[in-house]
Residue, then its C-alpha position, 0 to 999 in steps of 0.5 A: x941389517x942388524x945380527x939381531x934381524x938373522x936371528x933363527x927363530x920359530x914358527x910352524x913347519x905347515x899348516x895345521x888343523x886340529x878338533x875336539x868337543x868340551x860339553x857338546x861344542x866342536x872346536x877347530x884349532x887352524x895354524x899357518x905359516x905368515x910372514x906378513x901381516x897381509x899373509x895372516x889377514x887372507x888366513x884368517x878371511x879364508x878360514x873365516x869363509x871357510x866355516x861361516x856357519x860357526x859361532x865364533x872364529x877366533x883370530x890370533x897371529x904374531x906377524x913382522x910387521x917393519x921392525x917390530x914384531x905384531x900381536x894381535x887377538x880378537x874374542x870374535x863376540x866371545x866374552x871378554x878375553x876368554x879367547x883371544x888372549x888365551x889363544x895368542x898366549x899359547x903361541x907367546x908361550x911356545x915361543x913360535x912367531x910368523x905364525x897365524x891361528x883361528x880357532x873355530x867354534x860351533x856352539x854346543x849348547x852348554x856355556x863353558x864360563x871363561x875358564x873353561x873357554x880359555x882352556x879350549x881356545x888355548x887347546x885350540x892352538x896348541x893342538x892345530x901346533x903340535x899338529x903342523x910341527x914347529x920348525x927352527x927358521x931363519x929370516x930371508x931376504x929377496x933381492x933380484x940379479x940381472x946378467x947378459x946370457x954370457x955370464x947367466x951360467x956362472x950365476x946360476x952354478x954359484x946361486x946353486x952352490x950357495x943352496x938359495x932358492x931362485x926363479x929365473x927368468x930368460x928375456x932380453x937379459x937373465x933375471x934372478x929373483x933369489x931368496x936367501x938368508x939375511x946372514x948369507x946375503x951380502x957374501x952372496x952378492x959379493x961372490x956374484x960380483x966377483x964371478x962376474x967382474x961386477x957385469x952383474x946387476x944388484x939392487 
């Protein structure tokens, strides 16, 4: 991994949701947190379940996607670029990625012109954001460790200590599946190796 895939970054604290009328129609901003494009796609299916009966659900996510970083948008039948670009701006904007928005609309009867549907699908966003909180986070990874019971003990207490977050599992040995900052990772396993004298499994 290179010091540039640790970086922090930013992206929302949880989910967040937040509404609003411009000329009689209701919109409905919805934030998530996504880590995948998989993640992004089920959040909008969800919300798109959801609010069926809405006129347009507008989908905008900035999600990792291998080593590169995808933008994507949709106007969902609203004229050209009037929403889903506004929308991803917002979060190009405010600089928070891993992120996924839908904003909901349900038509109110007046036409908003694209100037005034742009200004209410970027609202859309921007208020469903401050609603969920931003928060600075750093990119982990996931690696398992396998160990005799013997030793499960000693892994445990330095997993703990290390303050990764871990699920472990006793079977006819003891596997840990551990999450852990990228930056922290490789210190980690040799730490584990060390306790251990290189009896722990490591991918």
């Amino acid at each position: 991994m290179s010091d540039a895939d640790a970086e922090a970054y930013l992206t929302v604290a949880e989910r967040g949701q937040a509404e609003f009328e411009v000329k009689g129609s209701e919109f409905i901003g919805h934030v998530a947190p996504a880590d995948s494009l998989a993640e992004a796609e089920a959040f909008v299916s969800e919300v798109r379940d959801a609010y069926a009966d809405a006129t347009h659900n507008v989908p905008a996510y900035r999600v990792p996607e291998g080593d590169m970083l995808r933008e994507w948008a949709s106007d969902d039948g609203e004229p050209t670029n009037s929403a889903g670009k506004p929308a991803l701006n917002v979060l190009v904007q405010r600089e928070v990625r891993n992120v996924v928005a839908v904003v909901t609309r349900y038509y109110g009867g007046v036409n908003l012109g694209v100037g005034g549907l742009a200004r209410a699908y970027a609202r859309g966003v921007s208020d469903a954001v401050d609603e969920a909180g931003v928060v600075e986070e750093r990119p982990h990874e996931r690696f398992t460790v396998t160990v005799e019971y013997d030793d499960s003990g000693t892994v445990r207490g330095i997993l703990e200590s290390a303050g990764a977050e871990f699920d472990a599992a006793y079977e006819a040995d003891v596997t840990f599946d551990v999450r852990v900052p990228i930056d922290e990772a490789d210190a980690l396993r040799d730490r584990l190796r060390s306790a251990t004298g290189g009896r722990v499994k490591l991918p």
